[in-house]
PLY file of the C-alpha trace (Angstrom):
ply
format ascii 1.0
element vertex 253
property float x
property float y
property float z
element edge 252
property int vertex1
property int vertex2
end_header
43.72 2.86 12.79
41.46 2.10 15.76
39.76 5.48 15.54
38.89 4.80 11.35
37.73 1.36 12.33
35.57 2.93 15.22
34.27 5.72 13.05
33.17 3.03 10.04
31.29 0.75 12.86
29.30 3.92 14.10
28.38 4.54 10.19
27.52 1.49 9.79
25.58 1.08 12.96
23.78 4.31 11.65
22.78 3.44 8.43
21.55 0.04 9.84
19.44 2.42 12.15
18.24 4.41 9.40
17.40 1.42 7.58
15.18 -0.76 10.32
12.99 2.68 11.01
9.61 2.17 10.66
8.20 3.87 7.03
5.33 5.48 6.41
2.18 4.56 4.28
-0.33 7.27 3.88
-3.54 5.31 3.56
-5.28 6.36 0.75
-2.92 8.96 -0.34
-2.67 11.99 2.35
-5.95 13.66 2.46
-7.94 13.51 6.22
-5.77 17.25 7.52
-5.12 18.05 3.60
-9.02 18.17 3.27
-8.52 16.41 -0.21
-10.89 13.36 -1.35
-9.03 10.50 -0.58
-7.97 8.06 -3.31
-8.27 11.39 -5.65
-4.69 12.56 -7.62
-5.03 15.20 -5.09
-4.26 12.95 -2.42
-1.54 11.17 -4.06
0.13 14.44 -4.68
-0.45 15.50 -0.86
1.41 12.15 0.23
4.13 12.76 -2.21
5.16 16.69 -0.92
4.82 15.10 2.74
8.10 12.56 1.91
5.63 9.52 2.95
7.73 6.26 1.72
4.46 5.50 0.23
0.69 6.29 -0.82
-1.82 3.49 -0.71
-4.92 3.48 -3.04
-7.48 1.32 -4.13
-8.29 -0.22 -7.03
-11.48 -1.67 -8.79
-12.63 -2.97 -12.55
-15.82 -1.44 -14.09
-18.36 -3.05 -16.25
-16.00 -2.42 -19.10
-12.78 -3.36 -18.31
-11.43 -0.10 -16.73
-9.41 -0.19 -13.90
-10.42 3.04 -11.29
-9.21 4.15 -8.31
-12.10 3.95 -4.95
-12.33 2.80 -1.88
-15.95 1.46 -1.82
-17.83 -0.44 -4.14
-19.71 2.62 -5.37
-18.25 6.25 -6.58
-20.74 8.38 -4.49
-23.66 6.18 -5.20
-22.43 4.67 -8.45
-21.71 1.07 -8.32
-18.50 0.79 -10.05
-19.06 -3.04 -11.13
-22.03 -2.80 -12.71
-20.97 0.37 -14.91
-19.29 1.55 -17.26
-15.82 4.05 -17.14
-18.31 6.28 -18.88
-20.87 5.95 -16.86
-19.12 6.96 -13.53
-18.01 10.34 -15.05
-21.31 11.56 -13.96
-20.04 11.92 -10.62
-16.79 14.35 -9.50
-15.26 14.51 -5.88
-16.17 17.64 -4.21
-12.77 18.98 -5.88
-13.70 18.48 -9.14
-11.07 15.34 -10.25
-13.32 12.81 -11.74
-12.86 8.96 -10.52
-8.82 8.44 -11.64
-8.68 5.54 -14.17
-5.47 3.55 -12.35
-3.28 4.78 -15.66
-4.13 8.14 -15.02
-3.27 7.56 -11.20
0.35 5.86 -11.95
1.45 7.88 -14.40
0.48 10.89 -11.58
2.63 8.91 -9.50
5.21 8.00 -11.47
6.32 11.57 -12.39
8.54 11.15 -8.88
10.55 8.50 -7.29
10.65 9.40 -3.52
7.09 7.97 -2.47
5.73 4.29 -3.73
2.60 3.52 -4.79
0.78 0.78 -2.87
-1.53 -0.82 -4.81
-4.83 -2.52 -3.51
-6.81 -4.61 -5.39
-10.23 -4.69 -4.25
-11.95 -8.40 -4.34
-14.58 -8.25 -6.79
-18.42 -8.34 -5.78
-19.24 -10.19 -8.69
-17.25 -13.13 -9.07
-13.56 -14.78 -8.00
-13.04 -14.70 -12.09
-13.79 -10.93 -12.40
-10.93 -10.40 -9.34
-8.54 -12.85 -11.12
-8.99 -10.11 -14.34
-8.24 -7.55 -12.09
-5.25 -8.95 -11.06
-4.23 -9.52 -14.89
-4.99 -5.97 -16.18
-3.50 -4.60 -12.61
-0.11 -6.11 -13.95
-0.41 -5.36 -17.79
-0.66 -1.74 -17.17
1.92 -1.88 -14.28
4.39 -3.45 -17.22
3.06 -1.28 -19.80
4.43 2.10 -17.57
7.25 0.14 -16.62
6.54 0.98 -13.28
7.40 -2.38 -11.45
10.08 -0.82 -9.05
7.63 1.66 -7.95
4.63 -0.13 -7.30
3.73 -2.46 -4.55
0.66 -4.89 -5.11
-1.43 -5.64 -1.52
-5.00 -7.86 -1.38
-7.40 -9.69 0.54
-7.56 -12.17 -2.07
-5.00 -14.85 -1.10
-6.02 -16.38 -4.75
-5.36 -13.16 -5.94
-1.51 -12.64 -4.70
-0.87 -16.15 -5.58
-1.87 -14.85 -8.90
0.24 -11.83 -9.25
3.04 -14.21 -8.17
1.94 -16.84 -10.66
2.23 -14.13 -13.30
5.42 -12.15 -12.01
8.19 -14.28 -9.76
9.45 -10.20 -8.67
6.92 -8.35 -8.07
5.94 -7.22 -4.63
3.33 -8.69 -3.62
1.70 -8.46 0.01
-1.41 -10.49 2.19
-3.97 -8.41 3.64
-6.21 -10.68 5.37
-5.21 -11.63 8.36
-5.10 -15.25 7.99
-1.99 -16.47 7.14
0.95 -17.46 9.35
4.67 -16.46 8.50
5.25 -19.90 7.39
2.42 -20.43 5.01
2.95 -16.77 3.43
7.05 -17.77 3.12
5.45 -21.04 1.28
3.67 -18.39 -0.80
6.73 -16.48 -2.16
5.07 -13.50 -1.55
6.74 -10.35 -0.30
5.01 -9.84 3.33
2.13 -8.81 4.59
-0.39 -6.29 6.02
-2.17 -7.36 8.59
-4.74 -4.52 10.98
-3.38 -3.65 14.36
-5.89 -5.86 15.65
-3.86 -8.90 14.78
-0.60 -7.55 15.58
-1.37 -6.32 19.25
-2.93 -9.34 19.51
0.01 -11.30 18.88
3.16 -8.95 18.83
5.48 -11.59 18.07
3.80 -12.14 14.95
5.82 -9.74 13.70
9.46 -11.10 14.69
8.05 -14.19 13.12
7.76 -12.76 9.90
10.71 -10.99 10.52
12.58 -13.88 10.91
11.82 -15.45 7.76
12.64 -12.23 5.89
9.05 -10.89 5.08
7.82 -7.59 5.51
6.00 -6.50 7.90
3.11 -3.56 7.41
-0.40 -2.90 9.65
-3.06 -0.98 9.01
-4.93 1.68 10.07
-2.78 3.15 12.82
-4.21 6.67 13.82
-3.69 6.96 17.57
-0.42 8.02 18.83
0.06 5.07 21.29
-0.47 2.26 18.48
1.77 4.38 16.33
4.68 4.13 18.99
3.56 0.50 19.80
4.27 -0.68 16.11
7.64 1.45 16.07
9.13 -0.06 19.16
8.29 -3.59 17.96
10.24 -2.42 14.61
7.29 -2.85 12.34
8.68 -1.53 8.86
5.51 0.21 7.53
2.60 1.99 9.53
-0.28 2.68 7.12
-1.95 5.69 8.32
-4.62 8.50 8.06
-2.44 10.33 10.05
0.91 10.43 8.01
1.47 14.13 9.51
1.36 12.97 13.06
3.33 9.91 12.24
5.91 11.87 10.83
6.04 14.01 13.58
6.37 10.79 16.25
9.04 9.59 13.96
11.55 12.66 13.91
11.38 12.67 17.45
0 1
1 2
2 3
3 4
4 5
5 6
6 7
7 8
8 9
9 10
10 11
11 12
12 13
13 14
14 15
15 16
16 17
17 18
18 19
19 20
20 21
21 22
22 23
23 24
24 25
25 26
26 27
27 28
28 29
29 30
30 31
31 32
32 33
33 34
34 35
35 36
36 37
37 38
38 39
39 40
40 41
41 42
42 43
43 44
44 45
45 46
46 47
47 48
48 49
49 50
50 51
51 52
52 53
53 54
54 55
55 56
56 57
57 58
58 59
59 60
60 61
61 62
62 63
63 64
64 65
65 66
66 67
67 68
68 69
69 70
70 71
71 72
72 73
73 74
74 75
75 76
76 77
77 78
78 79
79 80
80 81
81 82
82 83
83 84
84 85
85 86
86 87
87 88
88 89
89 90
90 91
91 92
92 93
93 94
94 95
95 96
96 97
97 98
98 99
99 100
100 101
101 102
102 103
103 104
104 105
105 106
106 107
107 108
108 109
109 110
110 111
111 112
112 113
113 114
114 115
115 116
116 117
117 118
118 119
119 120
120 121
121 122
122 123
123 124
124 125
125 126
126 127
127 128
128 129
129 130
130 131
131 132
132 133
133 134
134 135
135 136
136 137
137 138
138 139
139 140
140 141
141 142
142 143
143 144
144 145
145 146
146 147
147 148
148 149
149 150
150 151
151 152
152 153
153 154
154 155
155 156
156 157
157 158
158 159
159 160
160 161
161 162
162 163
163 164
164 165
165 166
166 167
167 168
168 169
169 170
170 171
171 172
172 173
173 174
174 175
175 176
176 177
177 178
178 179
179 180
180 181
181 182
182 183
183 184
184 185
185 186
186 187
187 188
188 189
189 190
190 191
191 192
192 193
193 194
194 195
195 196
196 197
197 198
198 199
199 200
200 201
201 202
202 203
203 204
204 205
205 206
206 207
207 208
208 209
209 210
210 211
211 212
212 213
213 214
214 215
215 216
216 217
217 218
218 219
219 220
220 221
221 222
222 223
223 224
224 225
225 226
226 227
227 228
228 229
229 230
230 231
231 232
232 233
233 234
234 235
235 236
236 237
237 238
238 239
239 240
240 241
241 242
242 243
243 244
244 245
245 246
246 247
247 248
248 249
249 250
250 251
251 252
C-alpha cells in the first residue's frame, strides 16, 4: 500500500512538473533559422512541425474591411490602412504567399490541434473606432471557424481587450502593454498578460504577482539564452521567441 501511494505522489508530482514548464510562443510563426517571411502561412506551418505550444501573428484591417496578417503598418511599402485587400496583392513575400487574409491564416492553422494561434491585434493608425472594428470582425470570424479553443487574442489596446471581453466572457484574452498591475488586469477579467522582458527583469516578482491571482504570465521577445533561462527559473508559462529552436533546445535539457 505505501509503495502505490508513493508511486501515485511521484505521478502526480510529475505531471504537476510537466504542467508549470515554461511553453513556447514562436513570435511571428517560426521563420528567423527557417528563412521563411515571418507572419507568412509558411511560418505558421514552420512553428507547427517544431511542436511550439503556439505561433503568434499579427493582425491588421484594410481600407475595406479585410482582416490581414503583418507586422508593420505597411506590406513592403503598402500601407495596409489606407488600401484595399485588392490593392495589397500587388506585393508577394520573397516566397511567393501573398499577404494571408486572417481566414486564410486560421483555417491554415486550424487544420492541427498541437500548436495555438496567438492572435495580435494591431492598434489602428487611423482611429480608436477603426481598432474597436477590428476587434469585432477579429471575433466574428474566430466564431464563424469555431475556432475559440484554439485561438488566443493579445493587444496593446487595453480598450481593445476590454472589448473582446465585453463581447465574449471566455475568450482568452491577454494585455500587452506594459501598464497594468496584476490587480487592475484581475479587475479586467482578462486572461493574463504579455508584458517585454524589460518589465519583467525589471520587476521579477511581477510575475508571482500575477501568478498569485491566477493570470498568465507570457514576455516577449526573449532571444538570448540567459533571458530565456531567466524567465524559466522564475516559472514564466510562455516565452515568445524568434528563437523557438534554441528555446526548445534549453528546455529539453
Amino acid at each position: 500500500m505505501k509503495k502505490q501511494l508513493l508511486l501515485v505522489a511521484l505521478t502526480m508530482v510529475f505531471h504537476v512538473g510537466l504542467f508549470a514548464q515554461t511553453s513556447i510562443i514562436a513570435h511571428r510563426g517560426a521563420w528567423k533559422n527557417t528563412k521563411v517571411p515571418q507572419n507568412s502561412i509558411a511560418s505558421l506551418d514552420a512553428a507547427i512541425s517544431q511542436g511550439a505550444w503556439g505561433s503568434e501573428f499579427d493582425v491588421h484591417l484594410t481600407k475595406d474591411d479585410v482582416l490581414v496578417v503583418n507586422h508593420d503598418h505597411d506590406f513592403h511599402g503598402l500601407e495596409i490602412e489606407e488600401l484595399t485587400y485588392q490593392e495589397l496583392l500587388a506585393k508577394k513575400h520573397d516566397n511567393g504567399e501573398s499577404i494571408p487574409t486572417v481566414e486564410e491564416y486560421l483555417k491554415a492553422g486550424l487544420k492541427q490541434k498541437g500548436t495555438k494561434l496567438i492572435y495580435e491585434l494591431k492598434t489602428s493608425k487611423v482611429s480608436k473606432e477603426r481598432t474597436m472594428k477590428t476587434v469585432e470582425l477579429s471575433l466574428a470570424i474566430v466564431k464563424k471557424l469555431k475556432a475559440e479553443k484554439m485561438v488566443e487574442f493579445i493587444a496593446f489596446d487595453w480598450d481593445a481587450c476590454l472589448k473582446f471581453r465585453e463581447l465574449d466572457k471566455k475568450i482568452k484574452v491577454h494585455y500587452l502593454n506594459g501598464d497594468k498591475s496584476p490587480a487592475e488586469v484581475k479587475s479586467a477579467n482578462l486572461t493574463g498578460v504579455d508584458y517585454h522582458l524589460s518589465i519583467f527583469k525589471k520587476n521579477p516578482k511581477l510575475i508571482q504577482e500575477f501568478k498569485d491571482l491566477k493570470l498568465k504570465t507570457n514576455v516577449w521577445t526573449v532571444n538570448k539564452e540567459e533571458d530565456m533561462k531567466f524567465f524559466i527559473d522564475q516559472k514564466i508559462d510562455f516565452i515568445t521567441t524568434d528563437e523557438p529552436e534554441l528555446l526548445k533546445t534549453i528546455l529539453n535539457k
